[in-house]
C-alpha positions in Angstrom: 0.0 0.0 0.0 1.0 3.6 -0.8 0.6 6.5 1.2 -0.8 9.7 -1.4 -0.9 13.0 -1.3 -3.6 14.8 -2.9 -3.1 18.4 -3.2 -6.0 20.2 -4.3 -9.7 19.1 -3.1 -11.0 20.1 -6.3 -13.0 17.8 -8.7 -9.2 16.2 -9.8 -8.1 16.1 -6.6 -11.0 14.2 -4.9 -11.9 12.1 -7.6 -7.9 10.9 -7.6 -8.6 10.4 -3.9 -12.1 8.3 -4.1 -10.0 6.0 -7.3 -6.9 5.4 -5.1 -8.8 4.6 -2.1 -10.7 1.8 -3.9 -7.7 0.6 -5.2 -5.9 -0.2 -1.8 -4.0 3.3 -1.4 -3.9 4.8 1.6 -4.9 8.5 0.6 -5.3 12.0 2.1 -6.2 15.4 0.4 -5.1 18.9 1.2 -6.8 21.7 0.0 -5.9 25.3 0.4 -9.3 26.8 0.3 -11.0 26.9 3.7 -14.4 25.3 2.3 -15.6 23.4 -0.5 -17.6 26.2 -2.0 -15.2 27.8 -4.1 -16.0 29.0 -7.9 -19.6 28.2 -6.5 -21.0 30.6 -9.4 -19.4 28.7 -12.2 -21.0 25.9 -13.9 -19.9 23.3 -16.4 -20.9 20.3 -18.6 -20.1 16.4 -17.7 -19.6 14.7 -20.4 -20.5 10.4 -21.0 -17.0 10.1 -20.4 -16.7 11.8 -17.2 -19.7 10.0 -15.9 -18.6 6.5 -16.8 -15.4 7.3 -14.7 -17.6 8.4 -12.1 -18.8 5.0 -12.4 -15.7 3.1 -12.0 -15.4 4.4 -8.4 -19.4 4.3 -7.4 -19.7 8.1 -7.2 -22.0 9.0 -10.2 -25.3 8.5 -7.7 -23.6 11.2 -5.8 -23.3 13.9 -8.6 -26.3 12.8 -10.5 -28.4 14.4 -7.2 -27.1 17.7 -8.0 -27.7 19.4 -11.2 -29.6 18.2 -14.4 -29.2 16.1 -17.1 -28.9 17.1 -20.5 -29.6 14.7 -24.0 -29.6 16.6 -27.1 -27.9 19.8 -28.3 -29.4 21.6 -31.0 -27.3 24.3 -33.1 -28.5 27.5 -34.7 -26.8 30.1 -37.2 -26.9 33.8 -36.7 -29.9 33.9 -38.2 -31.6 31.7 -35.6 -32.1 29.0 -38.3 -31.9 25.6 -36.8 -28.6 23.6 -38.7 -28.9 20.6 -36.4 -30.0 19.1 -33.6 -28.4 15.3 -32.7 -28.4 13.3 -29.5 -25.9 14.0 -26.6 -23.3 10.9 -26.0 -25.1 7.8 -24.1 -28.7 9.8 -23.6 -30.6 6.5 -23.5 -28.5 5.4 -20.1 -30.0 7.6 -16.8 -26.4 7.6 -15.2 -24.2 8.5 -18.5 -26.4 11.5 -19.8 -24.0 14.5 -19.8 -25.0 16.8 -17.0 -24.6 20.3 -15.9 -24.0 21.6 -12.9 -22.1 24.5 -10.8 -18.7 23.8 -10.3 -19.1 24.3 -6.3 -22.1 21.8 -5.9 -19.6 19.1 -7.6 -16.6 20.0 -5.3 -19.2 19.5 -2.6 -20.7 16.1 -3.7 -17.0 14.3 -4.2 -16.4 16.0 -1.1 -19.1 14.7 0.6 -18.4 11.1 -0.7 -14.7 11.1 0.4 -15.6 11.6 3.7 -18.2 9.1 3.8 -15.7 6.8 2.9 -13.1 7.7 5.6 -10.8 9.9 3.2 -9.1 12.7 5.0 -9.5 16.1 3.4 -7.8 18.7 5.1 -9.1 22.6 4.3 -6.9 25.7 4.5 -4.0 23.3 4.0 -2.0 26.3 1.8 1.5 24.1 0.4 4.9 26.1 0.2 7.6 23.3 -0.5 7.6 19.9 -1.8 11.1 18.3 -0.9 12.0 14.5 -2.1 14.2 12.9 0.4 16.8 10.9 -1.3 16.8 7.0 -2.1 19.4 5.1 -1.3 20.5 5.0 -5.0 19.9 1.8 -5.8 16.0 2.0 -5.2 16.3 0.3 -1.8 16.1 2.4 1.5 13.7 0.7 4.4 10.7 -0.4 2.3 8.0 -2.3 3.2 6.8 -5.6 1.3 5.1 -3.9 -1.2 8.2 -1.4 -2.2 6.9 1.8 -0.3 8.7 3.7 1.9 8.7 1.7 5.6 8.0 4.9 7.5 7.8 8.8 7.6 10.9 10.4 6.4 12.4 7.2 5.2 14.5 7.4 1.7 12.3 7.8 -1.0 9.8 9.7 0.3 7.8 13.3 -0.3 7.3 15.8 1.7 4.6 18.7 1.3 5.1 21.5 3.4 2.5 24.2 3.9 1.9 27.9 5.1 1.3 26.9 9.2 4.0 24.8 9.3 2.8 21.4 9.2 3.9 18.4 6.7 2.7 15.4 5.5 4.9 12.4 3.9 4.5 10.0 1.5 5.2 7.9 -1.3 4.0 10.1 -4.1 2.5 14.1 -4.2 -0.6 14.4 -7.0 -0.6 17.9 -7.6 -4.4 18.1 -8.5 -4.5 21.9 -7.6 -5.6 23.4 -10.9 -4.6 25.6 -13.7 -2.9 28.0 -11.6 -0.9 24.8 -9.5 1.6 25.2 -6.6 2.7 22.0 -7.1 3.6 22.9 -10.8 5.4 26.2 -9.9 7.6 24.4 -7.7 8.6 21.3 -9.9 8.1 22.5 -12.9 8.6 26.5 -12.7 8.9 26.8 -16.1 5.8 25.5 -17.1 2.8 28.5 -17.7 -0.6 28.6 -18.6 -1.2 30.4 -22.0 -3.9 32.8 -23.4 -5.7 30.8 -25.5 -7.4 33.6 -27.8 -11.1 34.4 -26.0 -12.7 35.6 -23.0 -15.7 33.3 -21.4 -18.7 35.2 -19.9 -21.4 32.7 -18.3 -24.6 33.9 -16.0 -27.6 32.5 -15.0 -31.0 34.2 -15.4 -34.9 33.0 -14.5 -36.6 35.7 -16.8 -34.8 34.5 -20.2 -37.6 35.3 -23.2 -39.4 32.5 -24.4 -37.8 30.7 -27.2 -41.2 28.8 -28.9 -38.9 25.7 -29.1 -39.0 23.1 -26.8 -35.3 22.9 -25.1 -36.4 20.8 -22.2 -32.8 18.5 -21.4 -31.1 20.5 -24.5 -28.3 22.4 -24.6 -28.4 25.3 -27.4 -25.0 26.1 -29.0 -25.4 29.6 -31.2 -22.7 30.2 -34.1 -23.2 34.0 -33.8 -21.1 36.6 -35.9 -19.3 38.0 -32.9 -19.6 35.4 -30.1 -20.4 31.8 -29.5 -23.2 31.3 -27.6 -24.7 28.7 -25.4 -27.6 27.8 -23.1 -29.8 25.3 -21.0 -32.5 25.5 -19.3 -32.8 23.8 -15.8 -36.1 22.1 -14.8 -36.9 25.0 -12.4 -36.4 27.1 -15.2 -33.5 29.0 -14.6 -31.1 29.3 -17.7 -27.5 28.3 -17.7 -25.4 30.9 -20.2 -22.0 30.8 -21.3 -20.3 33.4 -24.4 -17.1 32.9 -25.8 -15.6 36.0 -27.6 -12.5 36.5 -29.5 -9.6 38.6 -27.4 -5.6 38.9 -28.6 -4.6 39.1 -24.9 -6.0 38.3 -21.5 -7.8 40.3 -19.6 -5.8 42.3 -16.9 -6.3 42.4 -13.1 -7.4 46.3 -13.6 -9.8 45.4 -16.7 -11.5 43.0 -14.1 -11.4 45.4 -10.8 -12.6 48.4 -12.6 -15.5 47.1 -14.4 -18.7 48.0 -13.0 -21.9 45.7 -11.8 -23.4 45.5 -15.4 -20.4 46.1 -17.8 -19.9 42.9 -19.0 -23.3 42.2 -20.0 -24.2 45.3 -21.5 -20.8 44.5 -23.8 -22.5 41.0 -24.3 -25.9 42.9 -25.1 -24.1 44.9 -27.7 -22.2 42.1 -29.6 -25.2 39.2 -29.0 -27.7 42.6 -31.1 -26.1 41.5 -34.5 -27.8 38.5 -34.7 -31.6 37.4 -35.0 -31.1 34.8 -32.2 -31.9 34.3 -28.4 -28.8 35.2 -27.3 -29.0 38.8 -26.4 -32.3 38.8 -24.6 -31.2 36.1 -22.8 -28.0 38.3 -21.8 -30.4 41.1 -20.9 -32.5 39.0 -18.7 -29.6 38.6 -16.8 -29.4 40.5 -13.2 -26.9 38.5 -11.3 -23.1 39.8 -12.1 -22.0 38.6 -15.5 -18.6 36.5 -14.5 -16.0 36.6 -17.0 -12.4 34.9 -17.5 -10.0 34.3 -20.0 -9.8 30.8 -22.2 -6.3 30.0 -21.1 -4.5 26.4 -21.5 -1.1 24.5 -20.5 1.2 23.8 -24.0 1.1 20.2 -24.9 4.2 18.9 -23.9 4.2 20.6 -20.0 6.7 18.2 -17.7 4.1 16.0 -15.5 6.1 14.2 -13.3 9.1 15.5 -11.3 10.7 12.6 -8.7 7.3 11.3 -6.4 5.2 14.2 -7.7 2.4 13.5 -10.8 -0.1 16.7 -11.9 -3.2 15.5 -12.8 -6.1 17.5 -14.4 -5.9 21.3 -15.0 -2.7 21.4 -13.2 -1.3 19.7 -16.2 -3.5 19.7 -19.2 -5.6 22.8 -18.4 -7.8 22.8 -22.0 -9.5 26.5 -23.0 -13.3 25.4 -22.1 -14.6 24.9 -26.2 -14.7 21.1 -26.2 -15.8 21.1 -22.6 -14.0 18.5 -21.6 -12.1 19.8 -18.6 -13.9 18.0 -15.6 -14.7 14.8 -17.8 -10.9 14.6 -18.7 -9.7 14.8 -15.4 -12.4 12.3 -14.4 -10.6 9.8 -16.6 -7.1 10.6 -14.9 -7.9 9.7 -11.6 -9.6 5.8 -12.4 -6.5 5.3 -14.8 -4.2 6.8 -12.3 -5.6 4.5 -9.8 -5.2 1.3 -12.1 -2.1 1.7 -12.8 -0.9 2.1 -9.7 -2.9 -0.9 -8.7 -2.0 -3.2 -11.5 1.7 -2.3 -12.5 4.8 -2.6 -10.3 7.0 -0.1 -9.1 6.1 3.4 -8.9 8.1 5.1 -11.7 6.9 2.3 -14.3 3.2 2.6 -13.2 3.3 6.7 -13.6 5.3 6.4 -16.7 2.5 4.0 -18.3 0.0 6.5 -16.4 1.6 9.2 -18.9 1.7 7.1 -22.0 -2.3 6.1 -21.5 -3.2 10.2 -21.0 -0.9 12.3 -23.2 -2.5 11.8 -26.5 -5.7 11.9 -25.1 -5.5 14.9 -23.2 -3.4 16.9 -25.5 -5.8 16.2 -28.2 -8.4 17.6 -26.5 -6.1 20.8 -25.6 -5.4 21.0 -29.6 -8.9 20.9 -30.6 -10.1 23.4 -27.7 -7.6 25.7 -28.2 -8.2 25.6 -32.1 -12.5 26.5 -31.5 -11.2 29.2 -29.7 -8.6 30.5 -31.6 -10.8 30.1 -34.9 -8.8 27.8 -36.4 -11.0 25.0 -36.9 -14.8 24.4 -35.6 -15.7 21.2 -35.3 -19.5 19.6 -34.9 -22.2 18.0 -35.6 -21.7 17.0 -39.2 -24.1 18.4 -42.0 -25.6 14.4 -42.3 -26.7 15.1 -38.7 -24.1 12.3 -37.3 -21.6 13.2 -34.4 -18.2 14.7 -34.6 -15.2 13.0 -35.1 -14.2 10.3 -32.6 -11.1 12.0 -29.9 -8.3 9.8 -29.4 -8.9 7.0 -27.3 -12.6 7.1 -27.6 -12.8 3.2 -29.0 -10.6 1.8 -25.7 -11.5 4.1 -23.2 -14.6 2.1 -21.9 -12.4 -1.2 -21.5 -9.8 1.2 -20.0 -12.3 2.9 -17.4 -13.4 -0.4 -16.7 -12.8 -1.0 -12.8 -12.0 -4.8 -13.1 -10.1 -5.0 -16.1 -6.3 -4.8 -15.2 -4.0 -2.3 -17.0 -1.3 -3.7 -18.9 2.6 -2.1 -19.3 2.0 -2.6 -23.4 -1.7 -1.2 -24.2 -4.5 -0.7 -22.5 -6.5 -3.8 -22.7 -4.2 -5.4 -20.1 
């Protein structure tokens, strides 16, 4: 058995943490934020994918009671003209239908489900240092019989270190603590987020206009002139929003401090006007603050592993939000994580073949993402009405996923 560190209590982080512990690993999460409420007014989309990982690890009842499910997305021109409308994923299976939620009511399910299965996750736990404490050269040191470290401090272990002076040791350090990671800056300092060509506004409104089209479980994507626009509708009938527009550079920490209660949306207002679709009134509908960030994503070939330390999810493949694939795809890292550790021998082998599952996979998805919103390449629904092109790793990924089939060193069928 391994002891892990999990920092970051996010949806990586946790998820890691509920994968390990079913495999065997003794587990413990530290989270620098003092609650699990933060980003509570951003939502997102889980994917099939992300859901059938969920699975793996019995936690998709638990995030299935928050939120709502979506099966169908329909697409409209500026001109409000319907060009398709095709199911979403596995819509036919309750469990795998791609829901949205708010990002803070997810943190707080997995949270909720790692402590009802005895994992430890520590709040306000802010890390400074990571520090490796030598092996003995030859990979031996005190180890126990299954290759771990015997006790704390021994050779071979990691050390996290954080802001009140405590420490925890173990075998290996997952830094699961997002697109803006400690754990990155300090083992991999020259690794940096990017812009990746748009700003993202979302809201949230209960007096959007009515449409005349049924959008019950639907998610509407609008190919506006200016902005790409989407939206659902909940059951209670508020709407989710989200508008990605193109920007050359980020926004700055004065753009964002200076703008007033309703400047974003009346920009939004202005821009969404152009067309003859929804999209504006449902802007204007909007009376909550408009949120707004940049589409920002880690370069494909960021260093993930450094000595005992692995990042996982936006911490190391930090996508801009077009595919929306961000939660789903970190979803997927912690059950393979968790096999490989499980099924392959010797730590370095199991995170290299860790690496060599994910990579193409993730980086894909960072490609394509970063290519919507750079306006290189926009792919969809094709004009037949069939789905877009398969990612990579679509075909294996359910045998993969799948809890009791092992993970071999050569592929991923075992």
């Amino acid at each position: 058995m391994a002891r892990v560190l999990v920092v970051g209590g996010g949806i990586a982080g946790t998820a890691a943490a509920l994968a390990l512990r079913k495999a065997g690993q003794e587990v413990a999460v530290y989270e620098a934020h003092p609650d699990s409420a933060e980003d509570i007014g951003a939502f997102l989309t889980l994917a099939g994918n992300g859901l059938r990982a969920l699975a793996q690890i019995d936690a998709v009842e638990a995030v299935t009671s928050v939120g709502f499910p979506l099966t169908s997305m329909r697409v409209v021109d500026a001109t409000g003209a319907e060009t398709a409308h095709v199911p979403l994923g596995e819509a036919a299976d309750p469990l795998l239908r791609h829901r949205c939620l708010r990002r803070g009511e997810l943190n707080a399910a997995l949270q909720a489900e790692a402590a009802r299965r005895g994992v430890p996750v520590v709040h306000g736990a802010r890390l400074t240092a990571v520090e490796h404490l030598p092996d003995t050269g030859d990979g031996g040191g005190t180890r126990d019989a299954h290759g771990s470290p015997a006790g704390p401090g021994a050779p071979g272990s990691v050390v996290a270190r954080f802001a009140d002076g405590s420490c925890a040791v173990g075998d290996l350090l997952l830094g699961a603590d997002g697109l803006n990671s400690t754990v990155r800056r300090l083992t991999a300092p020259d690794a940096r987020p990017r812009h990746a060509g748009q700003r993202v506004f979302y809201g949230y409104t209960t007096d959007a206009p009515a449409s005349g089209v049924d959008e019950s479980a639907c998610i509407t994507m609008t190919r506006g002139s200016a902005a790409a626009f989407g939206h659902m509708t909940s059951p209670r009938g508020e709407t989710f929003w989200f508008a990605r527009v193109g920007a050359d550079e980020p926004l700055t920490a004065d753009e964002i401090a200076h703008a007033g209660p309703g400047h974003w949306r009346d920009l939004l207002v202005a821009l969404l006007r152009a067309d003859r679709t929804a999209a504006a009134g449902i802007v204007a509908a909007t009376e909550a603050p408009v949120l707004v960030t940049d589409a920002t994503e880690m370069p494909n070939g960021t260093p993930w592993r450094s000595g005992r330390t692995l990042l996982i999810g936006d911490a190391a493949h930090a996508a801009s939000p077009a595919t929306g694939q961000g939660a789903s795809m970190a979803l997927e890292d912690a059950v393979i994580l968790a096999k490989c550790l499980r099924d392959i021998p010797g730590l370095p082998a199991a995170l290299a073949r860790y690496e060599a599952l994910r990579r193409p996979r993730v980086e894909h998805n960072t490609t394509v993402s970063g290519n919507i919103s750079r306006g290189v390449h926009t792919p969809g629904p094709r004009p037949s009405g069939g789905p877009p092109p398969a990612r990579p790793g679509d075909a294996e990924l359910t045998g993969l996923l799948e809890w009791g089939t092992p993970v071999g060193h050569d592929d991923g069928s075992g």
